[in-house]
C-alpha positions in Angstrom: 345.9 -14.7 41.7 345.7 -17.9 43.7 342.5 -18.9 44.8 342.2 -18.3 49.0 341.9 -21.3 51.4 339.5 -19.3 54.0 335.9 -20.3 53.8 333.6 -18.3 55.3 331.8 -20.4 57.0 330.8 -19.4 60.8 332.5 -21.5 64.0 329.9 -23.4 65.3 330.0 -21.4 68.8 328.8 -18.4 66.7 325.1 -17.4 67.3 322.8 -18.3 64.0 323.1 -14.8 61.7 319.5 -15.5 61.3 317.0 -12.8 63.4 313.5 -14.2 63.6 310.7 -11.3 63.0 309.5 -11.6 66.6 312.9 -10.7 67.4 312.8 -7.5 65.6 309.7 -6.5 66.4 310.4 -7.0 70.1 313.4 -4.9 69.7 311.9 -2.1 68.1 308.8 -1.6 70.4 311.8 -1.5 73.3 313.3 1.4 71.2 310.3 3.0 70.7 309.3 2.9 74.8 312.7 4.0 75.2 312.0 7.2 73.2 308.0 7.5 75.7 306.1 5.9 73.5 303.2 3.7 75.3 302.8 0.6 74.2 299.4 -0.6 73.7 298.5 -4.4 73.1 294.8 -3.5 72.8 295.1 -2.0 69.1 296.0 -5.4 66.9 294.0 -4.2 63.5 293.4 -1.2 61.4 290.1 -1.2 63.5 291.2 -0.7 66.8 293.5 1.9 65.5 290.8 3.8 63.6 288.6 3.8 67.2 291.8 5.1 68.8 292.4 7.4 66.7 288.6 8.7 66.7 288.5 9.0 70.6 292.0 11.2 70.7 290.3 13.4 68.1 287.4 13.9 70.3 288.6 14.3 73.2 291.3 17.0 72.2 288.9 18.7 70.0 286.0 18.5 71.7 284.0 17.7 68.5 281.8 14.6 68.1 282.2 14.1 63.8 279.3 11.6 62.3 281.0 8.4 60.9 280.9 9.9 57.8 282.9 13.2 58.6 285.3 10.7 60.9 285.9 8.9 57.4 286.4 11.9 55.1 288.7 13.0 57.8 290.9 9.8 57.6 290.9 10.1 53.8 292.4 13.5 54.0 295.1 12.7 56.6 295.8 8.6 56.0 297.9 8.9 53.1 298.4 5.5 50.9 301.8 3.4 51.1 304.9 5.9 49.7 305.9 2.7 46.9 303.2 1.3 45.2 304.4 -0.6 42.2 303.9 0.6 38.3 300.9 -0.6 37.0 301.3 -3.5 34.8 301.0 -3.1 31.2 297.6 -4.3 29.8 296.3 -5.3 26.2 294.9 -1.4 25.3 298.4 0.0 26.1 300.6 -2.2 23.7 298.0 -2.2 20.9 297.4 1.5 21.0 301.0 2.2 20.6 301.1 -0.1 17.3 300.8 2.2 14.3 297.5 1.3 12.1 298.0 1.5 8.3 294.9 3.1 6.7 293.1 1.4 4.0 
Protein backbone atom coordinates (compact mmCIF):
# COMPACT_ATOMS: atom_id res chain seq x y z
CA UNK A 1 0.00 0.00 0.00
CA UNK A 2 1.68 3.23 -0.84
CA UNK A 3 2.26 5.52 1.87
CA UNK A 4 -0.46 8.76 1.58
CA UNK A 5 0.83 12.31 0.78
CA UNK A 6 -1.96 14.08 3.12
CA UNK A 7 -0.66 15.38 6.36
CA UNK A 8 -2.90 16.17 8.82
CA UNK A 9 -1.88 19.04 9.82
CA UNK A 10 -4.64 22.04 10.33
CA UNK A 11 -4.74 25.26 7.65
CA UNK A 12 -3.52 27.98 9.53
CA UNK A 13 -7.12 29.88 9.31
CA UNK A 14 -8.37 26.99 11.42
CA UNK A 15 -9.22 27.93 15.10
CA UNK A 16 -6.40 26.18 17.73
CA UNK A 17 -8.22 22.45 18.59
CA UNK A 18 -7.09 23.45 21.97
CA UNK A 19 -10.24 24.48 24.56
CA UNK A 20 -8.79 26.17 27.57
CA UNK A 21 -10.67 25.05 31.06
CA UNK A 22 -12.17 28.49 31.46
CA UNK A 23 -13.70 27.82 28.34
CA UNK A 24 -15.47 24.76 29.36
CA UNK A 25 -16.39 25.71 32.47
CA UNK A 26 -18.03 28.85 31.04
CA UNK A 27 -19.84 26.78 28.68
CA UNK A 28 -21.20 24.46 31.04
CA UNK A 29 -22.53 26.89 33.69
CA UNK A 30 -24.44 28.49 30.36
CA UNK A 31 -25.96 24.95 29.93
CA UNK A 32 -26.72 24.51 33.17
CA UNK A 33 -28.75 28.23 33.46
CA UNK A 34 -30.18 27.13 30.41
CA UNK A 35 -31.78 24.14 32.06
CA UNK A 36 -32.92 27.03 35.53
CA UNK A 37 -30.29 26.48 37.46
CA UNK A 38 -29.10 29.79 39.47
CA UNK A 39 -25.84 30.55 39.32
CA UNK A 40 -24.23 31.50 42.42
CA UNK A 41 -20.67 33.15 42.54
CA UNK A 42 -20.85 33.35 46.35
CA UNK A 43 -20.22 29.51 47.04
CA UNK A 44 -16.32 29.12 45.78
CA UNK A 45 -15.32 26.22 48.55
CA UNK A 46 -16.70 23.15 50.12
CA UNK A 47 -17.44 25.75 52.95
CA UNK A 48 -19.71 27.94 51.44
CA UNK A 49 -21.43 25.03 50.04
CA UNK A 50 -21.76 23.21 53.35
CA UNK A 51 -23.47 26.67 54.82
CA UNK A 52 -25.71 26.56 51.76
CA UNK A 53 -26.63 23.54 52.03
CA UNK A 54 -27.34 23.96 55.99
CA UNK A 55 -29.64 27.02 55.53
CA UNK A 56 -31.89 25.17 52.58
CA UNK A 57 -32.15 22.32 55.16
CA UNK A 58 -33.52 24.61 57.68
CA UNK A 59 -35.50 26.56 56.09
CA UNK A 60 -37.52 23.76 54.21
CA UNK A 61 -37.49 21.66 57.35
CA UNK A 62 -37.97 23.88 59.78
CA UNK A 63 -35.37 22.16 62.05
CA UNK A 64 -32.35 23.89 63.53
CA UNK A 65 -29.79 20.50 63.79
CA UNK A 66 -26.51 21.17 66.26
CA UNK A 67 -23.26 21.17 64.19
CA UNK A 68 -22.91 17.86 65.14
CA UNK A 69 -26.27 16.38 63.80
CA UNK A 70 -25.67 18.91 60.54
CA UNK A 71 -22.39 16.77 60.20
CA UNK A 72 -23.71 13.25 60.75
CA UNK A 73 -26.24 14.40 58.33
CA UNK A 74 -23.67 15.21 55.57
CA UNK A 75 -21.94 11.82 56.21
CA UNK A 76 -25.05 10.01 55.54
CA UNK A 77 -25.98 11.88 52.26
CA UNK A 78 -22.33 13.15 50.82
CA UNK A 79 -21.26 10.07 49.36
CA UNK A 80 -17.31 9.83 48.55
CA UNK A 81 -15.94 10.18 44.70
CA UNK A 82 -17.60 6.98 42.54
CA UNK A 83 -13.53 5.99 41.33
CA UNK A 84 -11.18 5.92 43.96
CA UNK A 85 -8.06 4.02 42.87
CA UNK A 86 -7.02 0.34 44.25
CA UNK A 87 -5.03 0.58 47.09
CA UNK A 88 -1.44 0.05 46.46
CA UNK A 89 0.10 -3.04 47.48
CA UNK A 90 2.21 -2.74 50.71
CA UNK A 91 5.10 -4.89 52.33
CA UNK A 92 2.39 -7.26 54.63
CA UNK A 93 0.47 -8.14 51.44
CA UNK A 94 3.37 -9.58 49.23
CA UNK A 95 5.06 -11.30 52.30
CA UNK A 96 1.97 -12.84 53.65
CA UNK A 97 1.23 -14.54 50.36
CA UNK A 98 4.95 -16.11 50.33
CA UNK A 99 4.61 -19.65 51.57
CA UNK A 100 6.81 -20.18 54.92
CA UNK A 101 8.66 -23.58 55.18
CA UNK A 102 8.41 -24.94 58.73
CA UNK A 103 11.47 -25.83 60.59
Amino acid sequence: MPSSKFTYDLPPSTPSPLVREGQIEYGFIGKLQGLRYEYRADIRDRAALERNAREKFENLNRLHPSDGEFARLLDEIVTPPTYSPPPAPCARSISSSAKTVPR
